[in-house]
C-alpha positions in Angstrom: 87.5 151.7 114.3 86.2 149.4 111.6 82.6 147.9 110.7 84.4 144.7 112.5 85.1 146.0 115.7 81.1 147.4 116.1 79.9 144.1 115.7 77.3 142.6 117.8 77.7 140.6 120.7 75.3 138.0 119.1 77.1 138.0 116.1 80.1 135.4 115.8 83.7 137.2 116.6 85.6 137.4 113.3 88.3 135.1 111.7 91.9 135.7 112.6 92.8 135.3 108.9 90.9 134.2 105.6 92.6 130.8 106.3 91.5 129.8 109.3 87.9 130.9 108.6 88.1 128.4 105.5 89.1 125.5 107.3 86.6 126.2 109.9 84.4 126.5 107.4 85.2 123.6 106.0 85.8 121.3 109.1 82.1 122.5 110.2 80.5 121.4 106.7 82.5 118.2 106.8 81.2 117.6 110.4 77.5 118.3 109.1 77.8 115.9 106.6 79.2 112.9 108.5 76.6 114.0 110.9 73.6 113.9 108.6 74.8 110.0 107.4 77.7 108.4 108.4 78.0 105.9 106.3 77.8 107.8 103.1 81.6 109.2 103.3 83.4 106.7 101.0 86.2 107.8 103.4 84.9 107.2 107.1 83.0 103.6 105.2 86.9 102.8 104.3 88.0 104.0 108.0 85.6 101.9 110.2 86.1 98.6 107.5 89.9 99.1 108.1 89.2 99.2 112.2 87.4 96.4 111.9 89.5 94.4 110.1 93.1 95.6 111.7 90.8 94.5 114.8 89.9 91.0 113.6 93.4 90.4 112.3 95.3 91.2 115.6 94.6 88.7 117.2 96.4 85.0 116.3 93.8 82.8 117.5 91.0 84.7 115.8 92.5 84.8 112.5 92.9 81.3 112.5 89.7 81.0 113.3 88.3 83.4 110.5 90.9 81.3 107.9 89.4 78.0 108.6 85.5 79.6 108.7 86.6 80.8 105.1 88.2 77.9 103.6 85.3 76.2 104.7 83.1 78.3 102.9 85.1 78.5 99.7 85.3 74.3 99.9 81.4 74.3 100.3 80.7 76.6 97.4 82.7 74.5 95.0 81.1 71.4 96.1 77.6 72.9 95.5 79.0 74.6 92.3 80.2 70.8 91.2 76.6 69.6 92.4 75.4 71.7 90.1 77.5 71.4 87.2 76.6 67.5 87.3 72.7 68.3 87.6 73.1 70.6 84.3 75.3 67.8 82.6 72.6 65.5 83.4 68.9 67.6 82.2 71.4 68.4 79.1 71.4 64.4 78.2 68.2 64.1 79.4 67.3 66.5 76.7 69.3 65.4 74.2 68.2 61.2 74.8 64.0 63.1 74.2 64.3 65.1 71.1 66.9 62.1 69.5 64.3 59.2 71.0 61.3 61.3 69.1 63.1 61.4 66.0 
């Protein structure tokens, strides 16, 4: 009989191999971690994104929808980006009609 073999019944059973007591190892710290905070794992972040997008996408009607919602968007940003290009344009003349007025 080995040390092994006179274990205690509290104590965990041993491994099979060295391999599968790594990966449980392993599996039970990766578990931990996702348990501890979720959405820290770059990997499960990328997992539940994907989900959520495969799950917006699917459907033909809802990724019309989402399209038009963003074109939208996009149009409404340029406009207010035009807006204020032509603001800028005009406190730039402003400017420039005061300090060549005072001179």
């Amino acid at each position: 009989m080995t040390e092994n073999d006179l274990s205690s019944p509290l104590e965990t059973p041993p491994a099979v191999s060295a391999q599968t007591s790594i990966s449980q190892v392993g599996r039970a710290t990766l578990q931990a971690s996702l348990l501890r905070s979720p959405l820290a794992s770059p990997l499960l972040l990328g997992f539940c994104l994907g989900a959520g997008a495969a799950w917006l996408l699917s459907d033909g009607q809802r990724r019309t929808r989402l399209l038009r919602g963003g074109l939208k968007l996009y149009d409404g940003l340029l406009g207010g980006l035009e807006e204020l290009k032509e603001e800028v344009a005009d406190l730039r003349a402003e400017l420039d009609a005061e300090r060549h007025g005072d001179a």
